[in-house]
C-alpha positions as CSV (number, residue, x, y, z in Angstrom):
1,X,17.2,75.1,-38.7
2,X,16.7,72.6,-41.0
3,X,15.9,68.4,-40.4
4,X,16.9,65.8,-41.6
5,X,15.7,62.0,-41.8
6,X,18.1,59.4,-43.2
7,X,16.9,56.6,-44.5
8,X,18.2,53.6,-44.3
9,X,20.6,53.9,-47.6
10,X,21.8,56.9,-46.6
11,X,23.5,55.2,-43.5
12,X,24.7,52.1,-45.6
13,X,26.7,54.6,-47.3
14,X,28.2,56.6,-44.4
15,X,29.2,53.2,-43.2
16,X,31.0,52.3,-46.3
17,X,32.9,55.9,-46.4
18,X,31.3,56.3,-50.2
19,X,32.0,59.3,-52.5
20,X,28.4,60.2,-52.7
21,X,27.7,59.8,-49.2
22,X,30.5,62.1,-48.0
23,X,29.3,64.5,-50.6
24,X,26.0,64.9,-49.5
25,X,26.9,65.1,-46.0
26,X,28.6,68.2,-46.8
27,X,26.3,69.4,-49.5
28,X,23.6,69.4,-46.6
29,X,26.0,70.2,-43.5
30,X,24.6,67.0,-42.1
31,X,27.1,67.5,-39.3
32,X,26.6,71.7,-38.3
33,X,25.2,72.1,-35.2
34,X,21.7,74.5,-36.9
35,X,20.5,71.2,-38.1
36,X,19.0,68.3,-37.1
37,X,20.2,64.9,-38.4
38,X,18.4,61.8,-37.0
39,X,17.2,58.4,-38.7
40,X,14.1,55.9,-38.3
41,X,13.9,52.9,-35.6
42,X,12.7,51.7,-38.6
43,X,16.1,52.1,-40.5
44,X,18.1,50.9,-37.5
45,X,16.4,48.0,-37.6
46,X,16.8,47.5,-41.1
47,X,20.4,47.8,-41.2
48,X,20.7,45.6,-38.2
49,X,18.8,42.9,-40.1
50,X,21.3,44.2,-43.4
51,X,24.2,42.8,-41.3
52,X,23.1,39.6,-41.1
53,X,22.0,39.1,-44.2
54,X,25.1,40.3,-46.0
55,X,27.1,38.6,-43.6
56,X,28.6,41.5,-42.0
57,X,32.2,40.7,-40.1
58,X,32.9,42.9,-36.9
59,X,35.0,45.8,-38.9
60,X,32.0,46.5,-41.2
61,X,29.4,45.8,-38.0
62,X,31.7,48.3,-35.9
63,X,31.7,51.0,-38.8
64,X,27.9,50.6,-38.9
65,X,27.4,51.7,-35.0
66,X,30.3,53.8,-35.1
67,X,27.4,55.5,-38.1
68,X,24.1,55.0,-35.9
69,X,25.9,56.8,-33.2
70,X,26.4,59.4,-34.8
71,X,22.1,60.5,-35.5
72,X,19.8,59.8,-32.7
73,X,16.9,57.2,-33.5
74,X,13.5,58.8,-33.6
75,X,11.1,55.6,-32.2
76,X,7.8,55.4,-34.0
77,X,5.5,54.7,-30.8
78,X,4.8,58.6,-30.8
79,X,0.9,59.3,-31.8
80,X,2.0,61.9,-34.8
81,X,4.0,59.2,-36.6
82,X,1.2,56.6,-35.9
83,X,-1.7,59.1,-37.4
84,X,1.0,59.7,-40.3
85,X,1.3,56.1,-41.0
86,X,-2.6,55.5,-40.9
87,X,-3.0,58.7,-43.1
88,X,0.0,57.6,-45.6
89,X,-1.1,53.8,-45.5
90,X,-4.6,55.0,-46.5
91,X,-4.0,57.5,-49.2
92,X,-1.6,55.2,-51.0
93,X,-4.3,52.4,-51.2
94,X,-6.5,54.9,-53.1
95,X,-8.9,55.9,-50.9
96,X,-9.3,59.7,-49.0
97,X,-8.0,60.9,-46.0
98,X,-9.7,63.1,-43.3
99,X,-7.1,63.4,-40.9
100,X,-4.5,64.9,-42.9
101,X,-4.8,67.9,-46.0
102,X,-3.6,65.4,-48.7
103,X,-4.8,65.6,-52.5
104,X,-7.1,63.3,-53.8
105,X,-5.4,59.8,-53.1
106,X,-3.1,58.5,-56.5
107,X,-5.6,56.3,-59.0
108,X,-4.2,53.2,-59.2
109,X,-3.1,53.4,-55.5
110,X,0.8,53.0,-55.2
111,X,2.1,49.8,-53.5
112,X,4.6,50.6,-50.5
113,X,6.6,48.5,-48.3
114,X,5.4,48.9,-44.8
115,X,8.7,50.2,-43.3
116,X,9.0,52.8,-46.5
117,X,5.6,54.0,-45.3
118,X,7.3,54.0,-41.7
119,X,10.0,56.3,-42.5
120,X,7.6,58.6,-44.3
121,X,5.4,59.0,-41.1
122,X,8.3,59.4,-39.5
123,X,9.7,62.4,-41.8
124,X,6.3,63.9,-41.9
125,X,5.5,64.0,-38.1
126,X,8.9,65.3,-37.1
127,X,9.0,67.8,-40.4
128,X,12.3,66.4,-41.5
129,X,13.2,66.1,-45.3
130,X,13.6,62.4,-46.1
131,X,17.4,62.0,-47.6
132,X,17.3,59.0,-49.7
133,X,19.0,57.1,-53.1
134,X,16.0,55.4,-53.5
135,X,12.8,56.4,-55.7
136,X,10.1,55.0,-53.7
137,X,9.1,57.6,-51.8
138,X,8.7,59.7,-55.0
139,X,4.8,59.5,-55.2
140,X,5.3,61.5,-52.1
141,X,7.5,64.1,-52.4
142,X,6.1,67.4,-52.6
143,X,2.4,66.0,-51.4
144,X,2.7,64.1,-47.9
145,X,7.2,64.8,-47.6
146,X,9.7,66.8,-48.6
147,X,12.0,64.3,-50.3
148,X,15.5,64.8,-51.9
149,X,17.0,62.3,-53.8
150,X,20.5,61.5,-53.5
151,X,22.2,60.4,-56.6
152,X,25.1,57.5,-55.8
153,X,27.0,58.5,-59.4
154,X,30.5,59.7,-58.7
């Protein structure tokens, strides 16, 4: 069985139908019933706050829940993704970390968003792979997460 975390551009794209979402739905049988599929509170909240920013009309709002349906919403108040956040938070700001098996911390420390460093706890205390079209969570990948990156070319 394998898991799967979507982050938050990964369900902006299933809710606009686009080429390279479908693709990588099927590339990683999002769908089949041996794996998990489930997003972030975080993301939820994200794309929520997305809508109202972009001005989101009741087709595209509908399409967007008709999407978050679809993956259950892992909350973060769970102990494992709050001693993942403190250990991510940490090692990113440079300094060591004795709660988690990480290498030594990145020199300069790497600047990350809060809720990027959310979704990362989030993928590393449920053992997920992070699915994602972004790059910031490529300082991680391979040393705190398992990260694929999605390309959005045609």
């Amino acid at each position: 069985m394998q898991r799967y975390l979507l982050d938050t551009n990964m369900l902006v794209g299933f809710s606009r139908k686009a080429i390279w979402a479908k693709r990588t739905y099927e590339t990683y049988q999002l769908g089949a019933p041996e794996n998990m599929t489930f997003t972030s509170a975080i993301c939820r909240g994200e794309l929520l706050a997305l809508a109202e920013k972009w001005g989101w009309g009741t087709g595209k709002r509908d399409a967007l829940v008709q999407v978050l349906n679809q993956f259950p919403t892992v909350d973060i108040n769970k102990e494992s993704i709050l001693n993942a956040y403190a250990a991510i938070d940490t090692w990113t700001h440079g300094k060591p970390v004795s709660s988690m098996e990480l290498p030594t911390p990145p020199r300069p420390a790497v600047v990350m968003k809060q809720n990027d460093m959310w979704i990362a706890a989030t993928a590393v205390a449920t053992g997920a792979t992070l699915l994602t079209t972004d790059k910031d969570f490529d300082h991680l990948d391979g040393v705190v997460l398992n990260r694929i990156w999605v390309d959005q070319a045609p």
